[in-house]
VEXDOKE-382739 format. One record per residue (C-alpha): residue number from 1; z, x, y. Coordinates in steps of 0.02 Angstrom, whole numbers, plus 50000, padded with zeros to 5 digits. Each point is the difference from the previous one (the first is absolute). Example, Ala and Ser with C-alpha at 12.3 -4.5 7.8 and 13.67 -1.06 7.14 Angstrom:
<r resi="1" pz="50390" px="50615" py="49775"/>
<r resi="2" pz="49967" px="50069" py="50172"/>
// end
This chain:
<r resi="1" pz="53938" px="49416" py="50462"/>
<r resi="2" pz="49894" px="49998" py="49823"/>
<r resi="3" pz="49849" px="50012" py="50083"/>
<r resi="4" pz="50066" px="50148" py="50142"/>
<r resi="5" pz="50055" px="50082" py="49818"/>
<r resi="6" pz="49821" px="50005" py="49939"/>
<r resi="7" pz="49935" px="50030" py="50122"/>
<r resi="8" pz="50075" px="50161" py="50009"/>
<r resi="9" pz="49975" px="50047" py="49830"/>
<r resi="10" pz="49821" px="49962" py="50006"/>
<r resi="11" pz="49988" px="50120" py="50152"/>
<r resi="12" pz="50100" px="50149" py="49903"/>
<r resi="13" pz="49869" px="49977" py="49838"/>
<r resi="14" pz="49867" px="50015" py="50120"/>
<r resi="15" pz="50067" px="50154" py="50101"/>
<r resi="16" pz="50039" px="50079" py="49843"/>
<r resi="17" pz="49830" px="49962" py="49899"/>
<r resi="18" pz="49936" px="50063" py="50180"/>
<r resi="19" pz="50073" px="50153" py="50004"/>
<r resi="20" pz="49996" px="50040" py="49837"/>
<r resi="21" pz="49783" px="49998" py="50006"/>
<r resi="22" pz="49929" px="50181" py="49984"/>
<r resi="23" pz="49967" px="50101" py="50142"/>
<r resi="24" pz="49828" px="49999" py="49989"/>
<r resi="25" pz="50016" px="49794" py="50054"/>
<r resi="26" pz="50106" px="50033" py="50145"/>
<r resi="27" pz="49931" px="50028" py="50184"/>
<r resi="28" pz="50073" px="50169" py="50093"/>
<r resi="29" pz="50035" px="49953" py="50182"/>
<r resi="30" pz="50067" px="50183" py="50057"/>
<r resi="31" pz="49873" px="50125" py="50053"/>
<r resi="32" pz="50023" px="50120" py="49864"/>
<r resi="33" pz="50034" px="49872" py="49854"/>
<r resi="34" pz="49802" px="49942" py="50054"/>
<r resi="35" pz="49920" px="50167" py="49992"/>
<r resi="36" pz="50090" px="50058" py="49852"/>
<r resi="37" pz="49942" px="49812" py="49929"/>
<r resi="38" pz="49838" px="50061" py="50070"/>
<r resi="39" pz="49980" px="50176" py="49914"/>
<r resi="40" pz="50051" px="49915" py="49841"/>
<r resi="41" pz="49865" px="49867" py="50011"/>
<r resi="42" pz="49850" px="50125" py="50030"/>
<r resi="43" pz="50068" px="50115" py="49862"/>
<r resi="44" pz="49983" px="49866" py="49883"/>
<r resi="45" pz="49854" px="49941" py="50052"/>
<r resi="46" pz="50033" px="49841" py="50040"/>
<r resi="47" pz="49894" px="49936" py="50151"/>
<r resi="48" pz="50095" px="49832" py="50029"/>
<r resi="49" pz="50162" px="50068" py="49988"/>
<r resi="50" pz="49959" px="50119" py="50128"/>
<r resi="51" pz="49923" px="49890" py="50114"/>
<r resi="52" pz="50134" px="49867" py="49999"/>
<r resi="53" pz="50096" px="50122" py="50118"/>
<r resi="54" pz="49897" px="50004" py="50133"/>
<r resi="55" pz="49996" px="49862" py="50109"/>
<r resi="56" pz="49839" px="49897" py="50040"/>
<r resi="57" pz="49954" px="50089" py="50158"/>
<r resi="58" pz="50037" px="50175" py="49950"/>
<r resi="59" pz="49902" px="50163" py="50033"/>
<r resi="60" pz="49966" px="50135" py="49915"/>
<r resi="61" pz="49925" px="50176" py="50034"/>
<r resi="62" pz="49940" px="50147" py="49903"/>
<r resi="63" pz="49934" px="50171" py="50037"/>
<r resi="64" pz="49834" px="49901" py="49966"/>
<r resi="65" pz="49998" px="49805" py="50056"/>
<r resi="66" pz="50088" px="49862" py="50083"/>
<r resi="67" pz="50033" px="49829" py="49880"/>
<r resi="68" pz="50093" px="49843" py="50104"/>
<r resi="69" pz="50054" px="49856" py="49904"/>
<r resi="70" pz="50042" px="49954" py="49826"/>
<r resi="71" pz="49835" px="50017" py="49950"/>
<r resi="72" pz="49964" px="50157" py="50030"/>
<r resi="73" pz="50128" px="50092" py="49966"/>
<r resi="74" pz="49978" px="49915" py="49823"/>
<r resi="75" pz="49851" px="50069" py="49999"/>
<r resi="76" pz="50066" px="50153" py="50031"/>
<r resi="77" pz="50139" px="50000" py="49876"/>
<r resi="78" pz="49849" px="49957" py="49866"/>
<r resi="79" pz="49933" px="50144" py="50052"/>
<r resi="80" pz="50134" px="50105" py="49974"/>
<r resi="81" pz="50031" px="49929" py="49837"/>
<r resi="82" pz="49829" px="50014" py="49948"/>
<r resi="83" pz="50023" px="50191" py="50045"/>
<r resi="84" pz="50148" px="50006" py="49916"/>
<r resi="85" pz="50111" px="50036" py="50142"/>
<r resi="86" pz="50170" px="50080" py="49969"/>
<r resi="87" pz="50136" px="50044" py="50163"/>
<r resi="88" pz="50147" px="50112" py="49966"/>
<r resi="89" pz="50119" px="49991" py="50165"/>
<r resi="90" pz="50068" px="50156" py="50002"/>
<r resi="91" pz="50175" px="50048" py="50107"/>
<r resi="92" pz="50096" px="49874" py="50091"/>
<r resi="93" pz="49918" px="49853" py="50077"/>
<r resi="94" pz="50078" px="49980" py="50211"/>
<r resi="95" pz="50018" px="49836" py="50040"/>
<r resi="96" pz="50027" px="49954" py="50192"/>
<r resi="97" pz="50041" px="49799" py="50023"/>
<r resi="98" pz="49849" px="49919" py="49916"/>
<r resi="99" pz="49904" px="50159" py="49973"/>
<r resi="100" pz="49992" px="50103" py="49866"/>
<r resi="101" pz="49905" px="50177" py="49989"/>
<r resi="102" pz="49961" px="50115" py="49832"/>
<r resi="103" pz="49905" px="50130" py="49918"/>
<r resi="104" pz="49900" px="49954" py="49845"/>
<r resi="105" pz="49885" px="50084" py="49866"/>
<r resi="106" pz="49859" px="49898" py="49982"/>
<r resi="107" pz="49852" px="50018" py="49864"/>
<r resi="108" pz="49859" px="49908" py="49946"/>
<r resi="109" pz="49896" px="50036" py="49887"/>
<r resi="110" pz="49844" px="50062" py="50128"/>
<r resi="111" pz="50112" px="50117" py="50063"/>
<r resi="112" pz="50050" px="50061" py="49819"/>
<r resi="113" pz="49829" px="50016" py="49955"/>
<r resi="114" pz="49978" px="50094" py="50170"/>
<r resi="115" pz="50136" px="50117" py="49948"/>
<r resi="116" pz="50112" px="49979" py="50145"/>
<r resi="117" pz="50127" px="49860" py="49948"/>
<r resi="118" pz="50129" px="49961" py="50030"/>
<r resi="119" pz="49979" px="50001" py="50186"/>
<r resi="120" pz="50157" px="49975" py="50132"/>
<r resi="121" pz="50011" px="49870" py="50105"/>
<r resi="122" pz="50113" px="49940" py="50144"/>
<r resi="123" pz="50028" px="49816" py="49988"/>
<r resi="124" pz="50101" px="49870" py="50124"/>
<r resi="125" pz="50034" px="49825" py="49992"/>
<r resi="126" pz="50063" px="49872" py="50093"/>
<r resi="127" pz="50077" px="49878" py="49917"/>
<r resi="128" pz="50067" px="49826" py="50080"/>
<r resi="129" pz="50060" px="49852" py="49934"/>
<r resi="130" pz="49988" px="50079" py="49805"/>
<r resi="131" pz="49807" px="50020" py="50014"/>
<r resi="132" pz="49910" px="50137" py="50058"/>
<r resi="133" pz="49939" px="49986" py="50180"/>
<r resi="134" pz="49886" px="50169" py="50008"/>
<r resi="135" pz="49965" px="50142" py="49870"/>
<r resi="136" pz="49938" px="50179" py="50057"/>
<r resi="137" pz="49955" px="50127" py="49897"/>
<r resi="138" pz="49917" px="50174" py="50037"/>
<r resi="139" pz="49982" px="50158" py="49914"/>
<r resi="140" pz="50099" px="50160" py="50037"/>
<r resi="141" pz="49878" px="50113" py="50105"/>
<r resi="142" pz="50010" px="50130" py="49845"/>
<r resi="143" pz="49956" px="49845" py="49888"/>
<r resi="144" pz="49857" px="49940" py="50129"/>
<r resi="145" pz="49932" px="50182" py="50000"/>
<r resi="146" pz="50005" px="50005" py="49804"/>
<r resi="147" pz="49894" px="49829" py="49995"/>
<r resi="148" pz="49879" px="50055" py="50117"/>
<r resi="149" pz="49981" px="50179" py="49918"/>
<r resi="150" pz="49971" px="49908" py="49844"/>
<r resi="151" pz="49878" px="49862" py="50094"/>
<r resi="152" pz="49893" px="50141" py="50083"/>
<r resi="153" pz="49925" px="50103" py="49871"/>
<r resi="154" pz="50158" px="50120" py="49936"/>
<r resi="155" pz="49995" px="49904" py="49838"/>
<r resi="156" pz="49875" px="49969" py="49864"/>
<r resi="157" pz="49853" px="49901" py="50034"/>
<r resi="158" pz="50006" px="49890" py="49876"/>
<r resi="159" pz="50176" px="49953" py="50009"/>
<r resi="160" pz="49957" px="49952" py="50176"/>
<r resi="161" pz="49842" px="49881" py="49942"/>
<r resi="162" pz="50121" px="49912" py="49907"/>
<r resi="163" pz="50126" px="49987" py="50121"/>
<r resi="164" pz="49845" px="49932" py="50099"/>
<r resi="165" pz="49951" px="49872" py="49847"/>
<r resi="166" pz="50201" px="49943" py="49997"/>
<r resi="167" pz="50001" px="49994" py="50174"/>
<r resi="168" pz="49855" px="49865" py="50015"/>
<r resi="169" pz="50089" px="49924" py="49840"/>
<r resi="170" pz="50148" px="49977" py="50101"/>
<r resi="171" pz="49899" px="49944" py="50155"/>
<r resi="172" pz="49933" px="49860" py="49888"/>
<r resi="173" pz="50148" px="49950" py="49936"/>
<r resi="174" pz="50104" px="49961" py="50154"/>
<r resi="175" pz="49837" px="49915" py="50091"/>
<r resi="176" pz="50042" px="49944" py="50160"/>
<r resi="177" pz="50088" px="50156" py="50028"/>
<r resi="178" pz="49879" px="50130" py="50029"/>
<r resi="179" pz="50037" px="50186" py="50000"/>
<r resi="180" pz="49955" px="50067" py="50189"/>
<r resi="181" pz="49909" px="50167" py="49970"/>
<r resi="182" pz="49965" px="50017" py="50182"/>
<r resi="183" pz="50186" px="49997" py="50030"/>
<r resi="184" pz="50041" px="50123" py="49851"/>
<r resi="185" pz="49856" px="50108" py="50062"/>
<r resi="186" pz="50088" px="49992" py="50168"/>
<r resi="187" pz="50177" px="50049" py="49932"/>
<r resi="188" pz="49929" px="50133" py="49883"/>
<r resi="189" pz="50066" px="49922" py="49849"/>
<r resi="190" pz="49827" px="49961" py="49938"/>
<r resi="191" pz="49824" px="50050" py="50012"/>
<r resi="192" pz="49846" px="49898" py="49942"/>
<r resi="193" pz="49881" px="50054" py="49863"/>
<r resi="194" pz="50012" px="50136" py="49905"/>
<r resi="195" pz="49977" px="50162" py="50109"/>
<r resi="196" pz="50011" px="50009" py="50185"/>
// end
């Protein structure tokens, strides 16, 4: 009976020292919990926070590339990072089962230096099991034509070589990951060297 006793009290100390932990130490299991744990991450910059929601096997896709795996899409949270990403959802997120769709604000600092930040995006996830399954993100087409304005020769020239000099930077940085300018070409969203 002693023992059943304290047992029980060593069970409550540990469910309330448990619960009592900051948010930040907790894992989100509902769809929206995980991107809002998500957004919060990236805004703060921190990589391995981020990446701890998406599970090993996860994809995700940008207006610009495709990363699989843990390892990339590190890589591509570095990157982001590096540029100093910042997302700002904007209205009310719709979530459908274990899907969850929003709008979002997105700059980094190429795109401020390109004048045309932030640019709006259209993000959904799909979240199962508390981790992130798949991630896709693409630009509004007002935001995609603003980019590709600014990309093609309606901007300064030299803002664009550095864009071009970050750009490689960024390509450097994330390695294994390398930015497909045949597929940007393709799309519109980018065009290589300086004038076409």
């Amino acid at each position: 009976m002693l023992k059943s006793f304290r047992i029980a009290i060593l069970g409550a100390a540990l469910f309330l020292s448990a619960s009592s932990l900051p948010a930040a130490y907790a894992q989100p299991t509902d769809p929206l919990s995980v991107v809002t744990a998500f957004e919060t991450a990236v805004n703060a910059h921190d990589v391995e926070a981020a990446l701890a929601l998406f599970a090993d096997d996860a994809v995700v896709k940008t207006p610009s590339n495709v990363y699989v795996g843990r390892d990339q899409i590190r890589s591509f949270l570095q990157g982001a990072v590096a540029q100093n990403v910042q997302d700002e959802p904007f209205g009310s997120p719709r979530v459908a089962g274990d899907t969850v769709n929003w709008a979002g604000k997105v700059s980094y600092d190429e795109w401020r230096k390109l004048g045309v930040a932030p640019l709006e995006t259209l993000t959904e996830a799909v979240v199962q099991g508390g981790k992130i399954r798949t991630l896709s993100a693409e630009f509004t087409p007002e935001a995609a034509e603003r980019l590709q304005a600014a990309l093609s020769g309606h901007i300064d020239v030299s803002a664009r070589e550095e864009f071009s000099t970050r750009r490689d930077s960024i390509e450097a940085h994330v390695g294994n990951v390398p930015i497909d300018d045949e597929a940007l070409a393709q799309k519109g969203r980018f065009r290589k060297g300086k004038e076409d």
